[in-house]
C-alpha positions in Angstrom: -30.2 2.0 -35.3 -32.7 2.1 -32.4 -31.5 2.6 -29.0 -31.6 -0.5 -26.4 -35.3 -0.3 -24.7 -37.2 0.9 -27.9 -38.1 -2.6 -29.0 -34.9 -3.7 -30.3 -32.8 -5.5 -27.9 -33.3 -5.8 -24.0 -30.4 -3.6 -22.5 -27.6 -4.8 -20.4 -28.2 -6.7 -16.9 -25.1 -6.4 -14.7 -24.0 -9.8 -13.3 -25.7 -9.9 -9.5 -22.6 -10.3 -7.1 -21.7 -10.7 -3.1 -19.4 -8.6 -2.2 -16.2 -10.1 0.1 -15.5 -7.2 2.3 -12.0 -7.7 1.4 -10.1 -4.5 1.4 -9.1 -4.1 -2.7 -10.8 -7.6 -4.0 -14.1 -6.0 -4.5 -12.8 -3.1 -6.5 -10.5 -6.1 -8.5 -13.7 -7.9 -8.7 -16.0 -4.9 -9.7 -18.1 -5.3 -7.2 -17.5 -8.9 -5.3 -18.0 -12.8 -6.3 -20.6 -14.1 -8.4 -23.9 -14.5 -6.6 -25.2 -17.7 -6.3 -22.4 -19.1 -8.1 -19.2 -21.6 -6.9 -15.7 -19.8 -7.3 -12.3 -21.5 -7.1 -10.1 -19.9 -5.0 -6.3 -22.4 -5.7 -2.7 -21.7 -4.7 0.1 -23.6 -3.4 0.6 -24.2 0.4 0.7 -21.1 2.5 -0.4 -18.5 0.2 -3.8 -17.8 2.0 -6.3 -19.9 0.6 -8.1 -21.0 3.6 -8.1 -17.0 5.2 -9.3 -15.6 2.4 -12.1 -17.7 2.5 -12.8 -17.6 5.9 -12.7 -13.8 5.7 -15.1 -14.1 3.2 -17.6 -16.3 5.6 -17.1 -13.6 8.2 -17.3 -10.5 6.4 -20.5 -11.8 4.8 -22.2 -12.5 8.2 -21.1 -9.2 9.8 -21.5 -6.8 7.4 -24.0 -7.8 4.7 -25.9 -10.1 7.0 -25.0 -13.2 4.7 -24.6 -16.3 7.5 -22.3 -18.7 6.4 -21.5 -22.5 6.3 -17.2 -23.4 6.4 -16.9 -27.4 5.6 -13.3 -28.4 6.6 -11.6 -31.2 5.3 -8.2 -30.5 7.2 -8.2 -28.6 10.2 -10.7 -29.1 12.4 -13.4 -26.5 14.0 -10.8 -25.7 17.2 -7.8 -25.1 14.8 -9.9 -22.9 12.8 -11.0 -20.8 15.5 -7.4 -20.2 16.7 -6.2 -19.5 13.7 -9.0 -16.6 13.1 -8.3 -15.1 16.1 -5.3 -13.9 14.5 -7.2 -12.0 12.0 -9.2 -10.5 15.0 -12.0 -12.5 14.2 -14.4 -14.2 16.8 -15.8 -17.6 15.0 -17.2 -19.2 18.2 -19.6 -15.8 19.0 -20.6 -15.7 15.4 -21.7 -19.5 15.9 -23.6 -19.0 19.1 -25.4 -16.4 16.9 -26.1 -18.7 14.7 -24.4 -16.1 11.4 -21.6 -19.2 10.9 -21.4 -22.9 11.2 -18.0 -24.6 11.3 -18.1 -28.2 10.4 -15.5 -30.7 10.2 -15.3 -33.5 7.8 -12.6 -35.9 8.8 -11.0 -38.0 6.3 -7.5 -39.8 6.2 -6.4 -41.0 2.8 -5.0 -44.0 4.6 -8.3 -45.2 6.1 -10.5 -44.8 2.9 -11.1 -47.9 0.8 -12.5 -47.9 -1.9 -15.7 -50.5 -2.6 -18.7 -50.3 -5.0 -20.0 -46.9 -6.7 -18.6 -43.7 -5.3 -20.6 -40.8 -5.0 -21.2 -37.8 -2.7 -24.6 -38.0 -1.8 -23.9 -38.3 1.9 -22.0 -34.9 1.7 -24.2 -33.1 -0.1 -27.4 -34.5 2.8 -24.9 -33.0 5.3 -24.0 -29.9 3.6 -27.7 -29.2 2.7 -29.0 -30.0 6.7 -25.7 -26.8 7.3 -26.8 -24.8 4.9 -30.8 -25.0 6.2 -30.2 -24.7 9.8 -28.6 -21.4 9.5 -29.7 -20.0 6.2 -26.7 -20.1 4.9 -26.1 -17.9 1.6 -22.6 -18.5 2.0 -20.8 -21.5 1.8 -17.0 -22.9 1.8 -15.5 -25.9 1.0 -12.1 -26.4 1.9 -9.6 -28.3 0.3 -11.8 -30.3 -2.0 -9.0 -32.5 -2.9 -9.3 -34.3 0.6 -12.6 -35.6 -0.9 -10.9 -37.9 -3.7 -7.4 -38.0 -2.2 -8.6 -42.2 -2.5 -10.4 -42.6 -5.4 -8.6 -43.7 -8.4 -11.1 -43.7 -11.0 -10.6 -40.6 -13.1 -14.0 -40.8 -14.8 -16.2 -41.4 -11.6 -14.5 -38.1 -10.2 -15.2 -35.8 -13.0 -18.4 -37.1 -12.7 -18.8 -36.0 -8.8 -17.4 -33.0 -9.0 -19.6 -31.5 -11.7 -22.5 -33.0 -9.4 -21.3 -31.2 -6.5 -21.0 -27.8 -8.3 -24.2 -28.3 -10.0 -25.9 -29.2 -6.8 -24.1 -25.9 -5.3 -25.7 -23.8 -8.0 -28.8 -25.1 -7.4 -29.2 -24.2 -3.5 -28.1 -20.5 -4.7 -25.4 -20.1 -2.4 -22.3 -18.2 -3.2 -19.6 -20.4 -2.9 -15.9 -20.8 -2.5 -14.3 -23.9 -3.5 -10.3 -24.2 -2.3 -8.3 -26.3 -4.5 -3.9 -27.1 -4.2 -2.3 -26.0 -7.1 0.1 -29.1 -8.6 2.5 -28.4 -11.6 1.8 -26.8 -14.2 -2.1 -27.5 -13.7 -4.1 -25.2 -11.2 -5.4 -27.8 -9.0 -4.9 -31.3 -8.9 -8.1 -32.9 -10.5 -8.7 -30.3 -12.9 -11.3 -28.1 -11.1 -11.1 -25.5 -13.2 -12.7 -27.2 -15.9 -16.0 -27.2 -13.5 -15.8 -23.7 -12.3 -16.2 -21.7 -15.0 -17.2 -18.3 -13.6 -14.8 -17.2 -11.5 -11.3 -19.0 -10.8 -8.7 -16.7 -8.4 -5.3 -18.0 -8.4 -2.9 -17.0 -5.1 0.9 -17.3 -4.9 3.6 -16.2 -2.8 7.3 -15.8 -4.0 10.0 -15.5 -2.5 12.8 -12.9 -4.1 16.0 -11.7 -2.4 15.1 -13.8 0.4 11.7 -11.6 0.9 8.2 -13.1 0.7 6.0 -11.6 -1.4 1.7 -12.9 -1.9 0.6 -12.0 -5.1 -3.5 -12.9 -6.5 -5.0 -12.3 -9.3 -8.0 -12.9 -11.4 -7.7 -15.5 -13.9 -11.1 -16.0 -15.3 -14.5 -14.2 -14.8 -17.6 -14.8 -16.5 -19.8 -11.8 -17.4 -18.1 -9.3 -15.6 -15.0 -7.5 -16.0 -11.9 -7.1 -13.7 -8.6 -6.6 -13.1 -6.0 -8.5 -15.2 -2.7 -7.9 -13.2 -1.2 -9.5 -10.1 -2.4 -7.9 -7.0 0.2 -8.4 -4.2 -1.4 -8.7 -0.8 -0.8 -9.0 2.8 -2.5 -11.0 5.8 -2.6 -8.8 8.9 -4.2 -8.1 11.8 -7.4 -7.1 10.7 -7.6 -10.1 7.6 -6.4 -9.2 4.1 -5.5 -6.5 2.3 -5.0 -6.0 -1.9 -3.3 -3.4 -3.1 -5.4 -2.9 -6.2 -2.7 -1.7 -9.2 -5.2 -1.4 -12.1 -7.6 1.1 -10.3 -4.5 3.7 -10.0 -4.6 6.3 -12.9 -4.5 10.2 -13.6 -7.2 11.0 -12.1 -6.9 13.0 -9.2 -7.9 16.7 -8.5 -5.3 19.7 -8.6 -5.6 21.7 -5.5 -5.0 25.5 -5.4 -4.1 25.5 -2.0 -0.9 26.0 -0.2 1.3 24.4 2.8 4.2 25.7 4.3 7.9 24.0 3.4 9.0 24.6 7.6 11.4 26.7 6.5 11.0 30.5 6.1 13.1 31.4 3.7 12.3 28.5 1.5 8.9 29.4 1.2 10.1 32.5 -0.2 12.0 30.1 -3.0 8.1 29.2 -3.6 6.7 32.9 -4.0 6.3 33.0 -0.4 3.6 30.1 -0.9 5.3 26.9 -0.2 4.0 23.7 -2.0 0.9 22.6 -3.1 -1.7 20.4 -1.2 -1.4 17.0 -2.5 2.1 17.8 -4.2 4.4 14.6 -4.4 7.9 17.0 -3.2 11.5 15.1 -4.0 14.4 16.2 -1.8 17.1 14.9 -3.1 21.1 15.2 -2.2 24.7 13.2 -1.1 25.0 12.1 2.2 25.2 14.9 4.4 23.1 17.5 2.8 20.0 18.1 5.0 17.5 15.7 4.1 15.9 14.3 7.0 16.0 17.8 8.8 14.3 19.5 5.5 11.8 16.9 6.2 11.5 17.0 10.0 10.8 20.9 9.5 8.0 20.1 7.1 7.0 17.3 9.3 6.3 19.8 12.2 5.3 22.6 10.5 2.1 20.3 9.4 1.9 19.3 12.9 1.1 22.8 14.1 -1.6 23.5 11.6 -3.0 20.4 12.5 -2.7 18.1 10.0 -1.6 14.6 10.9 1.5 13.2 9.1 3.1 9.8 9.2 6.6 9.1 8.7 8.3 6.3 6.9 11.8 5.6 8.1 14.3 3.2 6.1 17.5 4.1 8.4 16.6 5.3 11.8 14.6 4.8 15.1 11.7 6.7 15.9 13.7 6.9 19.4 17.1 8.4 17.2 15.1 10.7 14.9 13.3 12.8 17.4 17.1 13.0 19.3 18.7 14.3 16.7 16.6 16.7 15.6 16.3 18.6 18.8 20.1 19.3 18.0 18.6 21.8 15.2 15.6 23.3 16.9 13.1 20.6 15.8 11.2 18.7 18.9 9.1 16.1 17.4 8.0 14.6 20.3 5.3 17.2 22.0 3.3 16.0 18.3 4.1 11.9 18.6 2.5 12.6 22.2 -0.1 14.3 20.6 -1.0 11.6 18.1 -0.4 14.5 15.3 2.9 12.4 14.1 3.3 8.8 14.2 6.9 7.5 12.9 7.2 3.7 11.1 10.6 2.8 11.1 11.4 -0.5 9.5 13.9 -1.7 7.4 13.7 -1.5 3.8 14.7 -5.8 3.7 12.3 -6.5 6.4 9.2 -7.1 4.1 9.1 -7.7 -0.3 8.8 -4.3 -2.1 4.9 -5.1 -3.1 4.2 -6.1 0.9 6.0 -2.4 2.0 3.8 -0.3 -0.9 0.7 -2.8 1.0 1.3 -2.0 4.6 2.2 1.9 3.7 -1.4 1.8 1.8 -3.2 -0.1 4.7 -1.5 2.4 7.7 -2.7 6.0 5.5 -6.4 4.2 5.0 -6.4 3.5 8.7 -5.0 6.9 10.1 -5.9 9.3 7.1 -2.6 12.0 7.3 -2.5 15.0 5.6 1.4 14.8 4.8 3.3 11.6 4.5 7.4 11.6 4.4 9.6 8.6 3.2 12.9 8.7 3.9 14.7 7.7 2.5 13.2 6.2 -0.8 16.2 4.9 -2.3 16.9 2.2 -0.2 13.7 0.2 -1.2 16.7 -1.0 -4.1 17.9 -3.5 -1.3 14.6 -5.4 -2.0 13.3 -4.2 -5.4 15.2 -3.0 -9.2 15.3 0.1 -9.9 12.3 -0.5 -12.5 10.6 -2.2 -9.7 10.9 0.5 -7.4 9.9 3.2 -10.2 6.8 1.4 -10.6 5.8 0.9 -6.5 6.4 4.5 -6.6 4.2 5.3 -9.4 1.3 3.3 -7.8 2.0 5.2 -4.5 2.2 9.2 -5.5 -1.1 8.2 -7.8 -3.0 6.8 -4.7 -1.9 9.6 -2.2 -2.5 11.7 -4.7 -6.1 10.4 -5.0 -6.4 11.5 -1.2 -5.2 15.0 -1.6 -2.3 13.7 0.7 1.2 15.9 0.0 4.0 13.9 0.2 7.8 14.5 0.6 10.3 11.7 -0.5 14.1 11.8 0.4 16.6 10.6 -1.9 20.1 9.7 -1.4 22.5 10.1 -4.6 26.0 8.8 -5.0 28.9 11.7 -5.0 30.7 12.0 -8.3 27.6 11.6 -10.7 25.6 14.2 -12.6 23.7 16.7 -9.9 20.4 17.1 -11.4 19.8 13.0 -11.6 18.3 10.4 -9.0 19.6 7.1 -8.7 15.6 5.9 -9.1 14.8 8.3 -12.0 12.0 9.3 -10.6 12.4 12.7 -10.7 9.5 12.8 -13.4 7.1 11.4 -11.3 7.6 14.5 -8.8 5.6 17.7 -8.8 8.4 19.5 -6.8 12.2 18.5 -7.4 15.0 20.0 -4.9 18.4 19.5 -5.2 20.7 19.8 -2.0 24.2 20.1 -2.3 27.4 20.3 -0.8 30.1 22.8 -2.1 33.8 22.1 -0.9 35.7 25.3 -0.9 39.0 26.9 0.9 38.7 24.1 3.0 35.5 23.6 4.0 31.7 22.6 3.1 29.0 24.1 2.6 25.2 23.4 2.2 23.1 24.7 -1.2 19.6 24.6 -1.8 18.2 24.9 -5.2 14.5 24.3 -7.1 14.8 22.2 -10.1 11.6 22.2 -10.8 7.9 23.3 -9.6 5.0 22.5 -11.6 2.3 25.1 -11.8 3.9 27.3 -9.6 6.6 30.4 -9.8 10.2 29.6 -7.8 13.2 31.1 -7.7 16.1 29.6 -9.9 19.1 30.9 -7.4 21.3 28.2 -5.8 21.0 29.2 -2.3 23.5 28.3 0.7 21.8 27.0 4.1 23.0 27.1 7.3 21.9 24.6 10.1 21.7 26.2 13.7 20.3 25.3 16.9 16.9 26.7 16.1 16.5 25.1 12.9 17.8 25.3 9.1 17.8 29.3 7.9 18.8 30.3 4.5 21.4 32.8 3.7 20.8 35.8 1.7 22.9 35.8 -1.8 26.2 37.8 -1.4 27.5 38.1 -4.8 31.1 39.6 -5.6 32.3 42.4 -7.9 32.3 40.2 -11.4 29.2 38.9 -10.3 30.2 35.1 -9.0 28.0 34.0 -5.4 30.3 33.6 -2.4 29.1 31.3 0.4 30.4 30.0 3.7 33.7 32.3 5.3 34.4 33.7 2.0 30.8 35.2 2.7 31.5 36.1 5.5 35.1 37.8 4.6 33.3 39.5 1.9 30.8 41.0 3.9 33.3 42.2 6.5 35.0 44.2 4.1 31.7 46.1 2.2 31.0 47.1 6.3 34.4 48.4 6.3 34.3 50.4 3.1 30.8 51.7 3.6 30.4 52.1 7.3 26.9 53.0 8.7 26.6 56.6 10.3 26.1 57.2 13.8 22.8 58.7 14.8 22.6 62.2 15.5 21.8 63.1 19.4 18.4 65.4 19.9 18.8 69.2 21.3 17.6 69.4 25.1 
């Protein structure tokens, strides 16, 4: 067979798109909307429709020099410039620049009768006087629905609306139509039978009493993309998709090394520590040292410099850096520094996709070295365990992807097996440790042990740590006659009594 370009077929010719400038959608989209094509964007009530498009509008003016034309068929140009002042966008400087025209069709189902032949003719002489005045490439139309909220004749409107996306096609713009989503049908009127290159469906659930927007691509001509549902989140600075098909085994293995924070635990790790861009477990009852394992890590990064943000499910920034000046730790020389920043929020305070969204949107925004969540296990209050397995998956790929190293805390119920996590995700972890607590003549005591390291050489002894005023320290192994590891007083007895058998010499004085 010949090759493509040696007379026997014309080689491929990649679909021309706009791109959005909405963070994730253009790597959904592979590459943005159809150029000079009309795409439905259709939902139910407050799931983002009219943002979304409006974000488009602005993002196309500021950043690819696309002005852009936003008909309205509900909310007039004054509500629309409040609400994008929310996003942090400026609507009536971009019209004095003439990059975006606002215009407001008004239309009351109540005051339309219909008489004689409908038709949008007057619409489109409006729309087309918009889209000249400014050079529009852009264009919105938002909700479409308003248009024939009066018009009973089901024939007559199929017949306008594939005039009006016709017409759209022909003046080249790149369009987004908005259309309400009713039953079991996408839109109302059927619109999807007109737009046939590119339809985006949005919702937003509500599960455990936690709101979660979801979008995702339901049909694009000539071009692939992503299948799945793409939670999102509207913020400060517009939208933001969290694209889950882009994630994947693909990131580079570094060879270098960063310290645990704790001395003798880097010794555990042939004196090394972990991996840059390791995803590190710590996991352990109630009790056992978690947070302070990773407050000490936390710091240690600070004073090489690398930036690390902290995820906290149970505790204040405020309460965190208190308590861990009781062993030595003082976070707050680095949070005045701007080396550290703590998020505390609780775990039921936002749906599982909207926390994995916001945790993605604050690391592209600050770019850490090391992140810390602790503790991971009680995302369950808003998430299954599979649920939670799979947010987790999404996450280590994508920090991994950024040569981030990240340490997760999880807590596990006394009474179970020891080397098991009540997420399962142990195999998702390039570093497991397991922190214990060993009850004996009366008292507890703290162990440390390596579970696993991958790629690396680590020591398989079940080590007892102490924690002190100037942070945690690891006790050197003080094993008895038949060979069994004593820890806590009986350590200490035990050691008193090899002094007493064997005691050191005294030094000899020097001749005058």
């Amino acid at each position: 067979m010949k090759r493509a370009g040696n007379g026997s077929r014309p080689g491929p010719h990649p679909l021309a798109k706009a791109p959005t400038g909405i963070a994730g959608l253009d790597e959904i989209t592979n590459g943005g909307l159809p150029r000079g094509r009309p795409t439905l964007v259709c939902g139910g009530a407050g799931c983002g429709k009219t943002l979304l498009a409006l974000e488009f509008l602005v993002r196309g003016a500021l950043e690819y020099g696309e002005p852009g034309v936003f008909m309205s068929f509900e909310e007039t140009a004054d509500e629309l410039v409040e609400n994008a002042q929310s996003l942090g966008f400026d609507l009536r400087r971009l019209s004095a620049r003439r990059r975006l025209l606002v215009d407001h069709v008004h239309l009351e189902r109540n005051e339309l009768t219909e008489t004689g032949e409908y038709d949008l003719e007057g619409l489109l002489i409006r729309l087309g006087h918009a889209i000249d005045t400014i050079g529009a490439k852009r264009v919105v139309l938002d909700t479409i629905e308003r248009l024939f909220s009066g018009l009973s004749n089901a024939f007559v409107l199929r017949a306008e609306l594939d005039r009006l996306f016709r017409w759209l096609k022909t003046k080249r713009v790149t369009a987004i139509v908005t259309g309400e989503r009713a039953g079991e049908h996408l839109t109302r009127h059927g619109l999807e039978e007109f737009v046939s290159d590119c339809v985006i469906l949005l919702d937003q659930r509500v599960t455990e009493q936690s709101a979660t927007r979801r979008l995702r691509i339901l049909k694009y001509r000539g071009s692939g993309h992503g299948g799945n549902e793409m939670p999102f989140l509207i913020g400060d600075h517009g939208l933001s998709v969290l694209p889950i098909t882009s994630l994947g085994l693909a990131h580079q293995a570094s060879t270098a090394h960063v310290s645990t924070g704790v001395t003798g635990l880097d010794g555990m790790f042939a004196k090394k520590g972990y991996f840059r861009g390791n995803s590190v477990l710590v996991s352990g009852t109630a009790g056992t040292g978690k947070s302070s394992l990773a407050a000490h890590f936390a710091e240690t990064a600070c004073r090489r410099g690398d930036r690390c943000l902290y995820f906290a499910f149970e505790e204040s920034p405020s309460q965190i850096t208190r308590n861990m000046r009781s062993i030595g730790v003082d976070l707050e020389p680095w949070t005045r520094r701007d080396l550290l920043r703590i998020h505390a929020r609780r775990p039921t305070a936002l749906g599982l996709e909207a926390h994995l969204v916001a945790i993605h949107r604050l690391i592209d925004d600050w770019q850490p070295r090391v992140v810390i969540v602790d503790p991971v296990t009680n995302l369950i209050a808003v998430g299954s365990e599979i649920e939670v397995k799979a947010m987790l998956a999404r996450l280590i790929d994508f920090m991994k992807l950024r040569q981030i190293t990240a340490l997760f805390t999880s807590l596990t119920e006394g009474g179970g097996a020891a080397e098991r996590t009540d997420l399962g995700v142990s195999s998702l972890m390039d570093v497991w440790m397991l922190l214990g607590n060993r009850e004996a003549n009366g008292e507890r005591n703290r162990t440390i042990q390596i579970v696993k390291a991958r790629g690396m050489a680590h020591s398989n002894q079940v080590r007892e740590f102490v924690m002190t005023d100037r942070g945690i320290s690891l006790v050197d192994v003080s094993r008895r006659a038949d060979g069994s590891v004593s820890i806590g007083s009986a350590r200490g007895a035990q050691q008193q009594q090899e002094r007493a058998r064997d005691p050191k010499p005294r030094r000899k004085g020097r001749a005058k």
